[in-house]
C-alpha positions as CSV (number, residue, x, y, z in Angstrom):
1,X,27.3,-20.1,-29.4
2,X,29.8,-23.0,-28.1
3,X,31.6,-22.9,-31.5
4,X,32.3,-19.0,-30.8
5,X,33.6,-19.8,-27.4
6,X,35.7,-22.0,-28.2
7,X,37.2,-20.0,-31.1
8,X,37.5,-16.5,-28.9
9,X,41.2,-16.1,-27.6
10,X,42.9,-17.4,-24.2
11,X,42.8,-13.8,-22.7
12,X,39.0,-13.5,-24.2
13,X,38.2,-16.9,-22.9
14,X,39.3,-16.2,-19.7
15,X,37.5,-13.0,-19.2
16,X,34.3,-14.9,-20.1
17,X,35.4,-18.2,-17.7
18,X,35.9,-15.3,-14.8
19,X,32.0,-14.6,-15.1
20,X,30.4,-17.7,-14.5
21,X,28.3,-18.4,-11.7
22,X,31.2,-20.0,-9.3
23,X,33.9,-17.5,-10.3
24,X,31.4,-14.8,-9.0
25,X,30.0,-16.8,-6.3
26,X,34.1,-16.5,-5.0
27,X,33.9,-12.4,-5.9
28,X,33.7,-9.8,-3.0
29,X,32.1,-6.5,-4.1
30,X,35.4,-4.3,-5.1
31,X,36.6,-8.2,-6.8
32,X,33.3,-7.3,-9.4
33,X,33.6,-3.8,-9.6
34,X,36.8,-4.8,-11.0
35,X,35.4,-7.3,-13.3
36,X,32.6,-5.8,-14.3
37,X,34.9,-3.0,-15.7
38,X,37.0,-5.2,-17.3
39,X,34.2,-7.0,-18.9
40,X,32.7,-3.4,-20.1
41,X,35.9,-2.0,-21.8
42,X,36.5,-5.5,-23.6
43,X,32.6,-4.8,-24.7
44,X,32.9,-1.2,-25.8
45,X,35.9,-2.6,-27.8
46,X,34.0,-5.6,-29.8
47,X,31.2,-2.9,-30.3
48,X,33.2,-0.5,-31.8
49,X,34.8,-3.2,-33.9
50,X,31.6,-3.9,-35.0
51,X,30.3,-0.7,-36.1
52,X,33.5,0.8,-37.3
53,X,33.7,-2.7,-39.7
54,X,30.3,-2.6,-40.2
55,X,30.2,1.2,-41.6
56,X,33.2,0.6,-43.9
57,X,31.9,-3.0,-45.2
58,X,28.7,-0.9,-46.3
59,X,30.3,1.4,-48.6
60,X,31.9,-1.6,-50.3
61,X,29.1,-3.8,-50.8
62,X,26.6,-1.0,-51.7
63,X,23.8,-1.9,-48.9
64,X,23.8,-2.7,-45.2
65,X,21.9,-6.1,-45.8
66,X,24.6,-7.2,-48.1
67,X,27.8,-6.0,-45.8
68,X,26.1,-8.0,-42.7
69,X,27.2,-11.2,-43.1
70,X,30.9,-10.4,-43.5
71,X,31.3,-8.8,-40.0
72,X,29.0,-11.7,-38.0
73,X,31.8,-12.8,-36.3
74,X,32.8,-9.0,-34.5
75,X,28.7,-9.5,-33.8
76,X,28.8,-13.0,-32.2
77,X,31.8,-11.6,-29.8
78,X,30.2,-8.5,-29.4
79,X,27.1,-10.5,-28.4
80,X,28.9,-12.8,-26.0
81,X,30.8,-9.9,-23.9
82,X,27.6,-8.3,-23.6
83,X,25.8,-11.1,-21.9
84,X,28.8,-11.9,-19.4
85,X,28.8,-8.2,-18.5
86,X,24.8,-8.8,-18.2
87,X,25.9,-11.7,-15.4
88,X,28.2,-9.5,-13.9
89,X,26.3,-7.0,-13.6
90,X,23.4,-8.7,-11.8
91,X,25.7,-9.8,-9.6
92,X,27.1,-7.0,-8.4
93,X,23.6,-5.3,-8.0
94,X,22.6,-8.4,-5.7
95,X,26.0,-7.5,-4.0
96,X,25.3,-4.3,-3.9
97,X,21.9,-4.1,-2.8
98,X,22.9,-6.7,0.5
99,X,25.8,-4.2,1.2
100,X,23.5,-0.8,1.3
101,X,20.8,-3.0,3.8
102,X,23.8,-4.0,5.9
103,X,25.2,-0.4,6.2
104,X,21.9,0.9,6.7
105,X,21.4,-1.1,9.7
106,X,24.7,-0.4,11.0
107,X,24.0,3.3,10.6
108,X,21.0,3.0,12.4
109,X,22.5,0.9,15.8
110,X,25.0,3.5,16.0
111,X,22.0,6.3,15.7
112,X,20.7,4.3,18.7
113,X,23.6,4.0,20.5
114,X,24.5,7.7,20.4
115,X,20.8,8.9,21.5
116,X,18.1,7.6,24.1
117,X,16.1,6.0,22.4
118,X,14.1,4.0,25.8
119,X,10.5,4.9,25.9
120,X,9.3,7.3,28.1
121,X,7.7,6.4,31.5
122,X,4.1,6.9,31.6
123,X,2.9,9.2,33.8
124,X,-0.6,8.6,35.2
125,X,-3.4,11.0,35.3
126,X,-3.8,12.6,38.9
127,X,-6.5,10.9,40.6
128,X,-10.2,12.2,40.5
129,X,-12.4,12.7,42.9
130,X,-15.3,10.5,42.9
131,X,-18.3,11.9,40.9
132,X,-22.0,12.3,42.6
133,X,-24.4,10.5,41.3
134,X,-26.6,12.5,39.3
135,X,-29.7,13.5,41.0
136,X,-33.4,12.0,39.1
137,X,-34.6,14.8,37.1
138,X,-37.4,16.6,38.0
139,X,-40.8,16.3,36.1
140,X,-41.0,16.6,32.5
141,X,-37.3,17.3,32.6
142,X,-34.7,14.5,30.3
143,X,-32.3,13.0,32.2
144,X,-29.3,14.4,30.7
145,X,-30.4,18.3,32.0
146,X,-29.5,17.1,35.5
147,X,-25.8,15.9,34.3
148,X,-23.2,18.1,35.5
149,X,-22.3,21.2,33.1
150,X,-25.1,20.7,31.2
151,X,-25.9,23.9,29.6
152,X,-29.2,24.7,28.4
153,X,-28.9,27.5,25.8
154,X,-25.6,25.3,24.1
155,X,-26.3,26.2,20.8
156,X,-28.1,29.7,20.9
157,X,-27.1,32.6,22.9
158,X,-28.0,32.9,26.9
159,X,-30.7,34.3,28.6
160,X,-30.5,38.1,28.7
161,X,-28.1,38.4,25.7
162,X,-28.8,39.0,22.7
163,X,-29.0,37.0,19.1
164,X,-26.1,38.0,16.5
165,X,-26.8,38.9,13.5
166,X,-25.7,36.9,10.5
167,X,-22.9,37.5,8.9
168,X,-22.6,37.9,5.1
């Protein structure tokens, strides 16, 4: 892979040199949307290269496997381009990514700013008045039938009205 680098052209070489970790590191995020575009059009053009070669290299040597190791030099370049845009490209996701959390939380302060957002006093309940103490049930009587509202007939209808039928 060295040998290829060092045999690519200055304006190829310096398109790969432009995507190493320090050259991004310097980058702002329109800096690699600039790069990374440049990096995919010089891809899409060693890819072509390939294939286009490629195609016509097969008709002349009668099989694919016999016309590939003519064009493995448009391959290695190929390959290289494609794994600087790879580094570019995960660059500018990272870059990305910390711009969209940073917008986000600057949409959201102004979203507080513009409405109140302070909680709401509490209001306390209005005071009770004490409760009785429940008088002691009378004989064979349990003690919740002497609780206040208790009703008796919960559960089945009053005395003096009568049972529904069921309904089906």
């Amino acid at each position: 892979m060295d040998a290829l680098i060092n045999s690519l052209t200055e304006s190829e070489l310096e398109l790969v040199r432009s995507t190493e970790r320090d050259a991004l590191a310097a980058l702002d995020e329109d800096g690699l949307l600039e790069l990374h575009d440049r990096v995919r059009r010089a891809r899409n053009k060693y890819v072509k290269l390939y294939r286009r070669q490629a195609g016509a290299q097969v008709a002349e040597s009668g099989g694919r496997g016999k016309a590939n190791p003519v064009n493995q030099r448009n391959r290695d370049k190929a390959e290289v381009i494609e794994d600087a845009l790879a580094r570019v490209s995960r660059q500018l996701a990272v870059m990305a990514k910390a711009s969209a959390a940073a917008l986000k939380q600057e949409r959201l302060a102004s979203a507080r700013r513009e409405r109140n957002t302070a909680p709401r006093a509490r209001r306390r309940p209005a005071a009770r008045p004490p409760r009785r103490p429940a008088s002691p049930p009378g004989p064979g009587q349990p003690r919740h039938a002497q609780a206040p509202g208790f009703q008796p007939w919960r559960g089945r209808p009053p005395p003096g009205r009568p049972r529904r039928p069921l309904r089906r």
